[in-house]
C-alpha positions in Angstrom: 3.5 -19.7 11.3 5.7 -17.0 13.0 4.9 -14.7 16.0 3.5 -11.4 15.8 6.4 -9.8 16.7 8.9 -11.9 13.9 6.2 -11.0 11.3 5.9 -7.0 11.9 10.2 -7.5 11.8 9.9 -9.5 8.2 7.6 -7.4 6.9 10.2 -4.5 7.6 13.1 -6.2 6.5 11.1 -7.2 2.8 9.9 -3.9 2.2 13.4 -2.5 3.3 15.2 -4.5 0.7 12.9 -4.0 -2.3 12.1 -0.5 -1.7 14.4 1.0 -4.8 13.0 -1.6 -7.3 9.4 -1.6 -5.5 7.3 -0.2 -8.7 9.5 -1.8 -11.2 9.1 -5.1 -9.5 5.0 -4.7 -9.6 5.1 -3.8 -13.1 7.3 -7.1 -14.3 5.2 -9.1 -11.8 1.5 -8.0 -12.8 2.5 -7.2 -16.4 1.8 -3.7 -16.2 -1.9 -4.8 -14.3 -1.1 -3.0 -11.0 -1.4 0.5 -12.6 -4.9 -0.2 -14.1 -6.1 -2.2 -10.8 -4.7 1.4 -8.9 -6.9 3.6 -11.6 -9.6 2.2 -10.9 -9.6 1.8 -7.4 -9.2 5.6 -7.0 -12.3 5.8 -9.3 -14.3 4.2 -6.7 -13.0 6.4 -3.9 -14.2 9.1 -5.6 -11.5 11.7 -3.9 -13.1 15.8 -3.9 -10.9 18.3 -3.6 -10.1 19.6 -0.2 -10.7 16.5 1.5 -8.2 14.6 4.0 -7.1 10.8 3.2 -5.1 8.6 5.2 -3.6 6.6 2.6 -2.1 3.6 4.6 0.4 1.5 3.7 1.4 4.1 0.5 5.3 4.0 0.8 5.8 4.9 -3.0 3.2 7.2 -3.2 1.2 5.4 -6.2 -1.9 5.6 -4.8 -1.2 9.0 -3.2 -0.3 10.8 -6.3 -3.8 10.4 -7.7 -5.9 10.7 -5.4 -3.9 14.5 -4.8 -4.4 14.9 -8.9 -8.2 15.3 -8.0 -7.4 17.9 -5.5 -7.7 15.6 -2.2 -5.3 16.6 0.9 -3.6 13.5 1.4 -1.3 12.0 3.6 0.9 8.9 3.1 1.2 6.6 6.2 3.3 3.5 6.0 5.4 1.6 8.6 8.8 1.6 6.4 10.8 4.2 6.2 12.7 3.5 2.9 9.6 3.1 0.9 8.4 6.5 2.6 11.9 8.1 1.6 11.3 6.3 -2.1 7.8 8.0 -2.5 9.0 11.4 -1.3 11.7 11.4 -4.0 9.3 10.5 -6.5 6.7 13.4 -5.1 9.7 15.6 -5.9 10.3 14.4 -9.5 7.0 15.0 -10.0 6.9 18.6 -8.3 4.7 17.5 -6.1 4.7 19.1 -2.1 1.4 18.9 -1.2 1.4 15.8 0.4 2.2 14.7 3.7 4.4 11.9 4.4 4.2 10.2 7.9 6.0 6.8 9.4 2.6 5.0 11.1 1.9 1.3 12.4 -1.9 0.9 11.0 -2.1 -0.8 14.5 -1.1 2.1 16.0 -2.1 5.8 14.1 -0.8 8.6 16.1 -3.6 10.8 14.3 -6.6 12.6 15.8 -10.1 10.9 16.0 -12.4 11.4 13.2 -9.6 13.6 11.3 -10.2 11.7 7.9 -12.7 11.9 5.2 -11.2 8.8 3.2 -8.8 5.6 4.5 -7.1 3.9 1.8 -5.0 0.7 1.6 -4.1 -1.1 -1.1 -2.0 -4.3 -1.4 -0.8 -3.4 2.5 -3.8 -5.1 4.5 -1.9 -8.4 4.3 1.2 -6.9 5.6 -0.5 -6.2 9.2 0.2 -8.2 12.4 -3.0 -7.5 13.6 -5.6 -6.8 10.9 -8.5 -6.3 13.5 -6.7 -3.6 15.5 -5.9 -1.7 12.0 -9.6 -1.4 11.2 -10.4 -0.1 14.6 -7.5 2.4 13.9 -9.4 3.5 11.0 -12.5 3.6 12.0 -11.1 5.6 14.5 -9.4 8.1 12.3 -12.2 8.4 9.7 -14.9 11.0 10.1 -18.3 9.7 10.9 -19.8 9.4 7.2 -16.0 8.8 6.1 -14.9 6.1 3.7 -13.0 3.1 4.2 -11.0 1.2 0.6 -9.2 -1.5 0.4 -7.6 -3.3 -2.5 -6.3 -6.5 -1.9 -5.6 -9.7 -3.6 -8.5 -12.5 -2.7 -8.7 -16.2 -3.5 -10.4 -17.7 -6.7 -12.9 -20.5 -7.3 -11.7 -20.7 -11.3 -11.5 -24.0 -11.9 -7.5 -24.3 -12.5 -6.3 -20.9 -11.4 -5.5 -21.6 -8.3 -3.1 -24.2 -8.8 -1.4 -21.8 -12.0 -1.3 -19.0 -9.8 0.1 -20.6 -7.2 2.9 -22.0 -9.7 3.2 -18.3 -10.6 3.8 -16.8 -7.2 6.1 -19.2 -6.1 7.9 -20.4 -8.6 8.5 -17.2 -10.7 7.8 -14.6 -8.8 10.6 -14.8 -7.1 13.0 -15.1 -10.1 11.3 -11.6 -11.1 12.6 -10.5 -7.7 16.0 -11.7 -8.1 16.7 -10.6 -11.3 15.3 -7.3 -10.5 15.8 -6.1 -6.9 19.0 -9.1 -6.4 16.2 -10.5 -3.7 14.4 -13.6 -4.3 13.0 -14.2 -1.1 11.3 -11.0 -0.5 
């Protein structure tokens, strides 16, 4: 248990250290699943070309750069800075200046009412202080008719899993971290 305020600071501070190795880190830890998860997931948002999406939370840009392949207008909120700067180096290695790339608090958005067709956010929901006042925020921001997505992690009732994935996320996901970004505890 930690305050609101010491949570929205260590989220900041993970983020902030992994940034570089950010990708490379979910690629070692899901085995290469995250990509495919992502894939899909922008499958079922269905993005058309010319519309806006907020996509929260998108510091790399993973989600971002497809969901602009199919011709959407998107712009990348997140409350980090480093993983903003990572994803706009990556949208220029890829050529690509069509997206908009904005520092935000999901608590917070300093966007216009009803200004998106689509909200996205995956894997950042559990990152939020305040998960009820980020849903307000975007159904705030979302056009009436507009789409809210979010891909998140859940909980299982596999008989079993549970206990081996908890033995996976916190006994070896941090080596991965370690050995990869030199930071075990984020």
């Amino acid at each position: 248990e930690v305050s609101p305020q010491e949570k929205t600071a260590r989220v900041g501070e993970v983020f902030s250290s992994v940034a570089r190795k950010y990708d490379i880190m979910n690629d070692a830890m899901s085995g290469g699943m995250h990509r495919l998860w992502k894939d899909r997931f922008v499958r079922r948002v269905k993005p058309r070309p010319g519309e806006q999406i907020l996509d929260m939370a998108g510091g790399t840009g993973d989600i971002a750069f497809r969901l602009a392949a199919r011709g959407a207008i998107v712009t990348v909120a997140d409350i980090n800075q480093d993983m903003l700067d990572v994803g706009i180096e990556r949208a220029v290695d890829r050529g690509l200046d069509s997206l908009v790339w904005s520092r935000q608090n999901a608590e917070k958005l300093s966007f216009p009412d009803r200004f998106f067709d689509a909200y996205t956010i995956a894997f950042g929901i559990r990152n939020v202080t305040h998960i009820e006042q980020a849903l307000a925020e975007a159904f705030r921001v979302l056009r009436h008719g507009g789409r809210f997505f979010c891909l998140e992690f859940s909980t299982t009732e596999w008989p079993g899993f549970k206990e081996a994935y908890d033995l996976y996320s916190h006994r070896l996901v941090p080596r991965i971290g370690q050995a990869i970004a030199g930071d075990a505890d984020s």
